[in-house]
Structure formats: C-alpha cells, structure tokens
Residue, then its C-alpha position, 0 to 999 in steps of 0.5 A: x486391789x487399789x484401781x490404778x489412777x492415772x493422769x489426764x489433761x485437757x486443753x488449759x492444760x497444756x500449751x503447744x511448743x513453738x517451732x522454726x517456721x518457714x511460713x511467711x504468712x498465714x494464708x499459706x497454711x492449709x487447713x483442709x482435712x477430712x470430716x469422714x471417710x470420703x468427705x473433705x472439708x476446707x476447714x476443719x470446723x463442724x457445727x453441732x447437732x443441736x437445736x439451738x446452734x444448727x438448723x439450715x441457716x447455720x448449715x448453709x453458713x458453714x458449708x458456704x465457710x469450708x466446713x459443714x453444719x449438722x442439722x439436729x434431730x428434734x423436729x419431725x422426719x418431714x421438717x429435718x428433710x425440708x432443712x436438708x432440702x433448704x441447704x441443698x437448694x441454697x446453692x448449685x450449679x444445677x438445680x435438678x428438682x427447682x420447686x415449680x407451679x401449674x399453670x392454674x394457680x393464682x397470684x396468691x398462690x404463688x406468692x405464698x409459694x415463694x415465700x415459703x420456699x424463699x425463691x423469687x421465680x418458679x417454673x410453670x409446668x403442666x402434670x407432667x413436668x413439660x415447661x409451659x413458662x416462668x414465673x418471676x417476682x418481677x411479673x407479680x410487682x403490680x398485682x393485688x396481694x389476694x389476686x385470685x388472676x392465673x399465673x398463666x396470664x402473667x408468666x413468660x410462656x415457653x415459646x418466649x423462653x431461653x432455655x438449655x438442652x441437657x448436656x449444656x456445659x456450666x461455661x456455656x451455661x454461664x454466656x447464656x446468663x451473660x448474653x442474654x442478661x437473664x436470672x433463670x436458665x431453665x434446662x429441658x430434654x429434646x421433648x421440652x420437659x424441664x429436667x433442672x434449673x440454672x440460676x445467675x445467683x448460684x453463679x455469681x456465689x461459685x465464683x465468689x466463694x470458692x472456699x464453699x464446701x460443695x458436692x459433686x452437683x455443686x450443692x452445699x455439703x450438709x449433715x443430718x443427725x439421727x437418734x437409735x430409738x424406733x424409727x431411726x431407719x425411716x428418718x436415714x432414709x428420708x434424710x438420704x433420699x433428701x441428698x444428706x451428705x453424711x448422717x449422724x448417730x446422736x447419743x451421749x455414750x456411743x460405746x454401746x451394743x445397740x449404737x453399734x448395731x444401729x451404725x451396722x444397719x445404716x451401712x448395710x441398708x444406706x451404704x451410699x452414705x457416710x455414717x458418723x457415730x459417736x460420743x465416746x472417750x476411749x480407745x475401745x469405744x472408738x475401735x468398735x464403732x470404727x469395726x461397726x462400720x463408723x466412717x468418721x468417730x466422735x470424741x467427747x463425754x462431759x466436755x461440753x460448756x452445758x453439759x453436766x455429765x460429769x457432775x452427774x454420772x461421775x464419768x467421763x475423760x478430760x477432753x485433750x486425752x481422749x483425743x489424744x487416746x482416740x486419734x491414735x487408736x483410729x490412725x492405723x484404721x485410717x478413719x477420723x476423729x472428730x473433737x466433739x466438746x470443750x472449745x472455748x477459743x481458736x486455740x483449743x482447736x490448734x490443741x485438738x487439730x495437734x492431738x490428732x483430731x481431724x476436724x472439731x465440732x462446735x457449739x456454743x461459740x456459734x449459738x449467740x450468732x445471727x444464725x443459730x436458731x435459739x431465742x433472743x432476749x435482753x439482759x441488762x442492756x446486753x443482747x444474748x441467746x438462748x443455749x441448751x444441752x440436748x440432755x437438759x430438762x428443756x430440750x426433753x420437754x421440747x422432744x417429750x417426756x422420755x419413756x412416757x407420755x406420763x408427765x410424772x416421767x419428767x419429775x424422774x428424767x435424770x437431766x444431763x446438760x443445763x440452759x443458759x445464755x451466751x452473748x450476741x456474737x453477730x453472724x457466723x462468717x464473723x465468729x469463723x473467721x476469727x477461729x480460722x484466723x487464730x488456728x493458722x496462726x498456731x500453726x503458723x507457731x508450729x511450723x506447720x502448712x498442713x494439719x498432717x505437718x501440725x500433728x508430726x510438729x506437735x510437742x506439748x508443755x504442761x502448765x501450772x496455775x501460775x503459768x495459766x493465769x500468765x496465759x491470759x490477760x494480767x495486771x491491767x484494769x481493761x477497757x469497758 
C-alpha cells in the first residue's frame, strides 16, 4: 500500500495577505504574549539554549528588551546557577541575598570580590548577617592594589548608615536615595540584621526600562535549559533554588518516552516552576508533552540555520506546518507553542506569530552580537562570530564524547548540527529592535493590534520561484 504524501510549507513559502488597517502607527501594536503558562513577555522573542548565543549577558539583554534568554546547559550545575544568579542580581527593586564581606577581609580581598561579582559596594557583615557598615569603590580609590589594610578601617560603619526598616515602601525608598544623594539602601530588621539591598542604579533602569520583563521582586526574568541523561533533577533543582523562572527540557526529539517522564518529574517534584519541553514537529508530540505536564511546547526539528538533521536522519517537518499543526493541537489545551528554528528575518516572525506561534526562539540572529558568548575572529577585513549546533561535532567535544570517555566514541558520533561563522551584528538591543520593528510593521499590514487579532486576520498566499525572487531585492547592482 503506497504512504500517502502530503504538502508542507515553510516560511519563503508563502506571504501574509494585507488587510484594512485601522493602525495609524506601529507603536500602538501590542506585541505582548505568554512564553508559558504563567509567564508574560513584552515581546514575543526568546534566545536559544545555546552556547554560543545565551549566557548571562544575553540573558540580562533580552529580559531588559521585553523577552527572556535561556541560559544553555553545557556548563557545570554550579557556573549555570551563577549565570541564573548573574541575571537576577542584574536589576531589582530589592536585592534579598546582595553578595557581602566580613569585617576582617583586606582591600584585596574585596577588590577581587567585586571584580568577580561585577558590583561596586559591598555590605560589611559580621557571621551572623548583622550590618556592621559598607564598602564602596569609592573607599577603596587610594588604596594599593595588594593592600593586606582590613576593610573595617575603611567602610562606613553602621552607626553612620542610612539604612531602611523592612516594610519600607519602594517610594519611600526612592526620597531616601534622592534625599540623601546616596547609591546604597541597605535594608535591616528591628535587630540591625541586613535583610536585602536597594541600590539607586536598579532605580534609575525601572523607570528607564519599563518594557523590562521582570518577576515579582522586580528581578529580570531568566530561563535555564536542562538535559534528560543522569543528573538532571540536581541541575533543576539548583537552577529553582537559584530563582530560575522557567526550565527547559533540551533534546532534539522531544516525543519521546523518557522526555516525558523527565517533564512528569520536574512537575511533580518542581511544581513552583514552569517547565518547557521540547522540540517536536507534530500534533502528537505536542499533545503528549502538554498531557505530561509541558506548560509551554517547542516546535521545531531540522529548521535550524546549523542544523543538519534533516540531511542526516532523513526527518523532519518544514517549519511553518509544523507550527501551523502544533498550534492548533495546542490551542483547545490552552498552552503555548514556541517557534523554535528557521527565522532568518523579522518577517518569519510575523509568519510564525500568525501560524499560531506564541513566541519564537532565536538563534543565529543574535550569535554575531556583543552579547553572545561565541568567539571572535577576522576574516577577510570582516569581523564575525563563532556559531554552532549543539548536535555538531565541537559542541560534543566541549561537552565530552557521548556515551564514553573513549575517544574512539567520537569517530562514531553521529553529528547533527555544523560550525560556522555569522557576520558581527553590534548589540542585541540593535538586532531586536530591527526584528520588533518589522513584526509591528506586518501586523501593521495585517490590521492587527494584538498578536490574538494577528492570528484571527491571518490569511496565507502560496508563492512560486518567481514570486520568491520578486519578494527580494532584483534587477539592481547594490551598494558595496
């Protein structure tokens, strides 16, 4: 009996029809959405798990921007916590745990401290947590670099403190700073033990930013990814003791029997904490991670700019059908779909937010930015960056030889994903706000103000080679 075949399309595939429009400019589209359950995003872009797109730097960036990085998973448990820990301690109204210092510590010490922390004042406490003063960089200007002086001879002490009460209300809070032209609130109990820090700067980026995706402590949202192999359950539960937002089961076939035991063991023994699962490509897939307990699914198998599965297993679903598929099988359980693959330009994302998606995941648009962690190099008088597939060979070396200490198990590794370079594209804020910018333009197009009002507009036109080639720039020698 022949297999039936039938048609599936991705994004140069087709174009979206442009409807009457009651938008008179493109600040007025709405480009909120849900990454999860029970998380919000002010725009619907996430950056992948990957380790050359999303380490803190990137993470910070994206949630300062509206959307939310997820930190990748090949690193130690410790170092992914202190990334989780990095963005948390990036911004907020109240910092509850601020990294402090004892009274006995010398000038190199705390020099060294800041440095590595990336803060420029410490509270001084004693073994049990009771304030005894602060240490800026401003007392620490005129002192030898390898000064073995305790920092007790320089701080403030507390008696010379303002300090705040717990309770203190963030207005109040805010006169203090302004009052007293200060940079450090700290905030003590009736007994003078320290129990959080304000600093003017988090101030200062609240009212700058407030298209910032924070929690409810006013700390920038971030995600974290984790694996399904041994050890997994340590890692998420670090990550949640951290302040995670939202974790991430990270395998290329996520419709699989142990992926969804893995997202039935995060929600029964984390169930303070979102859990995405993913990639998948088809409408069972996607139901049985939702049925597992998935509050957000990711959609996307072979789409990726470095992937290679396709070519190499032969499987996969061209990217806008499975969205398409997904999204619909995911709409009546009321849980997002996450467009995870394919996105070259700001208008595949209008494409994927129309199909059904709730949010895309990008990643080499962002991995030739300031942010990215991949490495720098020249080519040709051209600055690029180093990006990779976490399938490709490199990535497996950095992780280890799968299965096998034995370096003979690498010769065998099936590689999934490739290394290349993409051009130097400056900082994130710039590369988002080109995307944002062209996403509310094809809204714009579509009549819509809301990505609900997007998807309920949205009609499709199929195009040909020819109509492909009209699409992009033609019959013009451009400007070198």
């Amino acid at each position: 009996m022949p297999i039936p075949i039938r048609d599936a399309l991705t994004f140069d595939d087709v174009l979206l029809v442009p409807k009457r429009s009651p938008i008179r400019s493109r600040k007025d589209v709405d480009l909120s959405t849900k990454l999860s359950t029970n998380i919000k995003l002010n725009i619907p872009i996430v950056s992948a798990n990957m380790d050359t797109v999303t380490e803190s730097a990137m993470a910070i960036a994206m949630a300062r921007n509206g959307g939310i990085g997820i930190i990748h998973r090949f690193m130690s448990i410790e170092r992914q916590v202190e990334e989780v820990l990095k963005v948390k301690r990036a911004e907020s109204i109240i910092i509850e745990h601020p990294y402090t210092i004892g009274p006995n510590a010398t000038v190199a010490d705390a020099r060294r401290l800041m440095q590595e922390k990336g803060v420029k004042g410490l509270p001084v406490v004693d073994g049990n947590a009771k304030l005894l003063g602060i240490l800026t960089t401003r007392d620490l200007l005129f002192e030898d670099k390898g000064s073995r002086k305790n920092i007790s001879e320089l701080m403030t002490p507390a008696n010379e403190l303002l300090t705040a009460r717990v309770g203190t209300s963030i207005d109040d809070a805010r006169q203090l700073l302004r009052k007293h032209k200060i940079e450090k609130l700290p905030i003590v109990d009736d007994e003078g033990y320290l129990r959080g820090l304000i600093t003017s700067k988090d101030m200062v980026t609240l009212a700058e930013r407030p298209e910032a995706c924070k929690d409810a402590k006013g700390q920038l949202i971030v995600g974290a990814a984790v694996g399904i192999r041994e050890g997994y359950l340590d890692r998420a539960r670090a990550l949640v003791k951290a302040g995670v937002d939202v974790l991430v089961v990270d395998v290329a076939h996520g419709h699989s029997e142990w992926v969804l035991e893995v997202v039935r063991r995060l929600k029964r023994e984390l169930s303070q904490v979102e859990v995405i699962a993913g990639n998948v490509a088809t409408p069972e897939g996607t139901k049985d991670l939702i049925g597992a307990g998935a509050d957000a699914v990711k959609v996307g198998i072979g789409s990726g700019s470095i992937c290679i599965t396709r070519i190499v297993t032969g499987v996969g679903v061209p990217q806008l059908a499975a969205v398409l598929e997904c999204s619909e099988a995911a709409r009546d359980l009321n849980v997002p779909i996450i467009a995870d693959g394919g996105i070259r330009n700001s208008g595949d994302i209008t494409k994927a937010l129309a199909a059904g998606a709730s949010s895309v995941m990008i990643g080499s648009l962002l991995a030739g930015t300031d942010e990215s962690p991949g490495v720098e190099v020249m080519r040709n008088g051209r600055k690029y960056k180093l990006h990779r597939g976490m399938a490709s060979v490199g990535a497996s070396m950095k992780r280890g030889t799968p299965e096998s200490e034995d370096e003979s198990a690498l010769f065998e590794y099936v590689a999934e994903g490739i290394e290349a370079f993409v051009p130097y594209r400056g900082t994130s804020h710039e590369i988002i706000a080109q995307l944002v910018g062209g996403v509310r333009s094809g809204m714009s197009y579509c009549g819509a103000r809301t990505l609900p009002e997007l998807r309920q507009n949205a009609s499709f036109v199929r195009l040909t080679s020819a109509a492909l080639k009209e699409s992009y720039p033609h019959d013009v020698e451009g400007i070198q």
